[in-house]
C-alpha positions as a Markdown table, in Angstrom:
| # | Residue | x | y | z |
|---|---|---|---|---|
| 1 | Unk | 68.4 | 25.2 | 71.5 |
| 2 | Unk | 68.4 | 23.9 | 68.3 |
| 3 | Unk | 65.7 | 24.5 | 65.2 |
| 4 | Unk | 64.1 | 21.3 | 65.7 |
| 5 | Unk | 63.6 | 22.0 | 69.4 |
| 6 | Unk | 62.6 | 25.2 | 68.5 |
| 7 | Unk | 59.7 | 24.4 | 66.5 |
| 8 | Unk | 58.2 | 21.6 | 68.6 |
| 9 | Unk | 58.4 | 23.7 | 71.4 |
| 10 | Unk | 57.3 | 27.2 | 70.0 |
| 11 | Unk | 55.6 | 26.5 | 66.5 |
| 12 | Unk | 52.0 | 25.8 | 67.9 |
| 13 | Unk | 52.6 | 29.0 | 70.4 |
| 14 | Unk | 53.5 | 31.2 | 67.7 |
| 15 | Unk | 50.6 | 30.1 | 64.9 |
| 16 | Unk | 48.3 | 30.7 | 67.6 |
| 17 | Unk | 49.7 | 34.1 | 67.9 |
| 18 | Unk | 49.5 | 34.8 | 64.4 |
| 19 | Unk | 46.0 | 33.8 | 63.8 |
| 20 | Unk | 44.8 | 35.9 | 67.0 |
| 21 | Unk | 47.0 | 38.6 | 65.3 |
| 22 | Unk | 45.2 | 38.2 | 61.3 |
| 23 | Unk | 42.0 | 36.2 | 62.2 |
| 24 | Unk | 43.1 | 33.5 | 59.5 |
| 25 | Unk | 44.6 | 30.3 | 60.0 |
| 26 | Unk | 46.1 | 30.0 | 56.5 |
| 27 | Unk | 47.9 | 33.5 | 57.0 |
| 28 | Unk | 48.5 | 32.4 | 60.3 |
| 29 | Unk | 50.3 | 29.1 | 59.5 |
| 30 | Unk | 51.6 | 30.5 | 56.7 |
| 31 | Unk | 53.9 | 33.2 | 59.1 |
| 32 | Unk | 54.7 | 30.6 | 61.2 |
| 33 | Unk | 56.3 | 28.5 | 59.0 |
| 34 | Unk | 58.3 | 31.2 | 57.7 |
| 35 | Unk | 59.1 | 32.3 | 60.9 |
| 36 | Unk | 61.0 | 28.8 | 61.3 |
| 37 | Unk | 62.2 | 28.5 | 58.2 |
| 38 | Unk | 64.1 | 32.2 | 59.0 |
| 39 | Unk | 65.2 | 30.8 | 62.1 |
| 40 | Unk | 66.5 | 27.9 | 60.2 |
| 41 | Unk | 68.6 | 29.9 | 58.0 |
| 42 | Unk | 69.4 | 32.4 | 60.7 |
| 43 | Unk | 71.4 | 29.7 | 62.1 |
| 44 | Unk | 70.6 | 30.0 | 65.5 |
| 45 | Unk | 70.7 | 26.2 | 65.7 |
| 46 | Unk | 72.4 | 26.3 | 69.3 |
| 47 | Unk | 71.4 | 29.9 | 70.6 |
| 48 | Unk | 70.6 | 30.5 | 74.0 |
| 49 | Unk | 66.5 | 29.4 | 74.6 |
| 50 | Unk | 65.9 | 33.1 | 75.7 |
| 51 | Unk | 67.5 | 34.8 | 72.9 |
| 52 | Unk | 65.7 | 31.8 | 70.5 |
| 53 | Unk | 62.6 | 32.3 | 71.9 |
| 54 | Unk | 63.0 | 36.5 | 71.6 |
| 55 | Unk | 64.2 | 36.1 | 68.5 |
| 56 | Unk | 60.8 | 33.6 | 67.4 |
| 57 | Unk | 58.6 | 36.7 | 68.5 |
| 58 | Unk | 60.1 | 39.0 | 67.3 |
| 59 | Unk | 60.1 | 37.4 | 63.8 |
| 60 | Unk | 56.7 | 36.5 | 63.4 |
| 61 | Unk | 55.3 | 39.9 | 64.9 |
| 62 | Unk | 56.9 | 41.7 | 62.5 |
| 63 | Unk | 55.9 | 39.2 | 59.7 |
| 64 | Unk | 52.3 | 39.5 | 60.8 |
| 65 | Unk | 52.7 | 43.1 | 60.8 |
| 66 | Unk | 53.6 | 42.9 | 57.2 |
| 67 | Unk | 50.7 | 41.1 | 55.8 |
| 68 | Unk | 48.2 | 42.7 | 58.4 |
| 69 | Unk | 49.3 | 46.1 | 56.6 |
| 70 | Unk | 49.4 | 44.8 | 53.2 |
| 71 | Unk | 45.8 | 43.6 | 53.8 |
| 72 | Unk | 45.1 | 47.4 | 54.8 |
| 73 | Unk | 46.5 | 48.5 | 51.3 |
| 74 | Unk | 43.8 | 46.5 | 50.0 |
| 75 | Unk | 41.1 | 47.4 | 52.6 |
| 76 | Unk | 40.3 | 43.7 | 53.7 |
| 77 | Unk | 36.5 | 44.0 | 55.2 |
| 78 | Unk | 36.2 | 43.7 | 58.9 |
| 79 | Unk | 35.1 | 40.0 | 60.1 |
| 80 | Unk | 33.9 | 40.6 | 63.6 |
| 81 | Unk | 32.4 | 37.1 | 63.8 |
| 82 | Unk | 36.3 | 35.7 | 63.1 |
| 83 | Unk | 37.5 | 39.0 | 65.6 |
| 84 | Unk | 35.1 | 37.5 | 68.4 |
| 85 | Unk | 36.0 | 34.2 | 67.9 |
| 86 | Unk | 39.9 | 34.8 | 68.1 |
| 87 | Unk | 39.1 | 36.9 | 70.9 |
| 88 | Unk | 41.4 | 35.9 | 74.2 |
| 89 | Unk | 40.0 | 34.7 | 77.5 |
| 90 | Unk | 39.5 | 37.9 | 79.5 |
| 91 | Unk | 37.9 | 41.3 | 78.2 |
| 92 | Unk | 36.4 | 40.3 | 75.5 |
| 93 | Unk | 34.8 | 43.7 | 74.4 |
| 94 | Unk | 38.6 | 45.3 | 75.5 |
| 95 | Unk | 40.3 | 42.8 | 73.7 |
| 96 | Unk | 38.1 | 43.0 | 70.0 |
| 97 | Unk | 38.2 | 46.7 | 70.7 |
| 98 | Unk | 41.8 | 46.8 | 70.3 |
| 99 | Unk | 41.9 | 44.6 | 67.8 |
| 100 | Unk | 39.9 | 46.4 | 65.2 |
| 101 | Unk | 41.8 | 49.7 | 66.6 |
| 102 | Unk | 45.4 | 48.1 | 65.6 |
| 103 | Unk | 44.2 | 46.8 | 62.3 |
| 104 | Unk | 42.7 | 50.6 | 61.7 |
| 105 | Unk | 45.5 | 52.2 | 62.2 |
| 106 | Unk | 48.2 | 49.8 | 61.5 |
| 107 | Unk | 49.4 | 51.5 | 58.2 |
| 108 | Unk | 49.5 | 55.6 | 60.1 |
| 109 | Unk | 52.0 | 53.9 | 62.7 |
| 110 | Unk | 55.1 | 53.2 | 62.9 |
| 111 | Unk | 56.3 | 49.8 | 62.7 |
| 112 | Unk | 58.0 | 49.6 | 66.5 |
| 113 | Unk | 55.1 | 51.1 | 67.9 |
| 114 | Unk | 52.8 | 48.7 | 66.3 |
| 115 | Unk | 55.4 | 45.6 | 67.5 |
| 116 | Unk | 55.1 | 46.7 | 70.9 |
| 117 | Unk | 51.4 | 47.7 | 70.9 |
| 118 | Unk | 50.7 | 44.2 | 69.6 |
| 119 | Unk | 52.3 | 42.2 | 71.8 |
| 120 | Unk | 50.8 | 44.4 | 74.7 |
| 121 | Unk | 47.3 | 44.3 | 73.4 |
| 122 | Unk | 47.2 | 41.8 | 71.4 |
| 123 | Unk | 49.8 | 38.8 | 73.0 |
| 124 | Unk | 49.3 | 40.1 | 76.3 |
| 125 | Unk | 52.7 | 40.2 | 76.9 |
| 126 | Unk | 54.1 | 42.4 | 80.1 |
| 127 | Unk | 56.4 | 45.3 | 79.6 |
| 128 | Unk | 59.3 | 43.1 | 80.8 |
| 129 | Unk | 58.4 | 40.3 | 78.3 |
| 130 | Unk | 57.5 | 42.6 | 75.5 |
| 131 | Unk | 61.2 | 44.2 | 76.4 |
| 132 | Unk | 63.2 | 40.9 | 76.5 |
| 133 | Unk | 61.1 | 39.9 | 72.9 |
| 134 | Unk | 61.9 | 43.3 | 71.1 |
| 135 | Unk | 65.4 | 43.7 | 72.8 |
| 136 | Unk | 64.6 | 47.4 | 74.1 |
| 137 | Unk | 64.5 | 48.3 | 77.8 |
| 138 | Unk | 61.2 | 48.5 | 80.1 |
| 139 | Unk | 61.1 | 52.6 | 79.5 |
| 140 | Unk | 61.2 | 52.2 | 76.2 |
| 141 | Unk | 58.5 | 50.2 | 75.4 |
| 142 | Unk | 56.7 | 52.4 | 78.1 |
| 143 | Unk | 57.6 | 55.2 | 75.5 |
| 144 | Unk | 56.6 | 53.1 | 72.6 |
| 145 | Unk | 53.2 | 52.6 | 74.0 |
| 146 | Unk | 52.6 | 55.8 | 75.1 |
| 147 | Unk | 53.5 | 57.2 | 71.3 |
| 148 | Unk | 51.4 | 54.5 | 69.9 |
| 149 | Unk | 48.5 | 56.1 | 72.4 |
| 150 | Unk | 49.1 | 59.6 | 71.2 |
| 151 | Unk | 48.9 | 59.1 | 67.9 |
| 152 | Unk | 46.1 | 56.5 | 67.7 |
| 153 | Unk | 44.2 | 59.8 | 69.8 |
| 154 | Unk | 45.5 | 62.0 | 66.7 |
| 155 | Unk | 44.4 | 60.0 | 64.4 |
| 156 | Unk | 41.0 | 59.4 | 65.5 |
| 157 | Unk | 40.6 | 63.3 | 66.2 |
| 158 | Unk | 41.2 | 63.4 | 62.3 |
| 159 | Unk | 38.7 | 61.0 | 61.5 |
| 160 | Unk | 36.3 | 62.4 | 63.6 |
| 161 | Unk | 36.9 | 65.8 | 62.0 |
């Protein structure tokens, strides 16, 4: 698959994703774009679509990560109006609850937890997708997940205390 495939196929997937992930378009196009323009100079012009398509998830997750925490180092207000909106079809309280929890506590956890947790929760992704994107096997982003569950219980004990 080559780059210009690539991005006509997955760029409008993966800007979605990324707005659902920060609740701003801007951001959200913004991590796209650089998503593509790493996969550009990756070089993965003729890659399998599988590993292309892992590889595009995998990039802008951990992208959106980044600026989600360095919007927590600066304490961005909440916007629940923007949360309900981006909200996916389903659960709506389940999926704005965990929403607000991951953006909480996205600085206290580590950054493969968070990956996993986000594409779980956030991308809906199942634990066979989520393991294909990351490159990890099904137990491990079990593990992962369970981790990120412990400590997210830890670290609301603590603010509770």
């Amino acid at each position: 698959m080559d780059v210009q495939t690539a991005y006509a196929t997955y760029f409008p997937i993966i800007r979605e994703k990324c707005r659902r992930m920060l609740r701003d378009p801007d951001e959200a196009q913004d991590v796209a774009q650089e998503t593509f323009i790493r996969l550009w100079q990756a070089r993965l012009r003729d890659g399998e679509p599988r590993r292309v398509t892992a590889w595009v998830y995998r990039t802008s997750t951990h992208l959106a990560i980044d600026r989600l925490r360095r919007r927590q180092s600066g304490m961005a207000p909440e916007r629940p109006e923007e949360m309900l909106e981006a909200a996916q079809a389903g659960s709506l309280e389940r999926s704005v609850q965990a929403r607000q929890e991951l953006e909480r506590f996205a600085r206290h956890v580590p950054a493969d937890e968070l990956e996993v947790a986000l594409l779980s929760r956030v991308d809906g992704l199942t634990q066979l997708e989520i393991a294909e994107v990351t490159q990890v096997s099904e137990r491990t982003v079990r593990r992962l997940l369970t981790r990120f569950d412990e400590r997210v219980e830890q670290l609301r004990k603590r603010e509770l205390a």
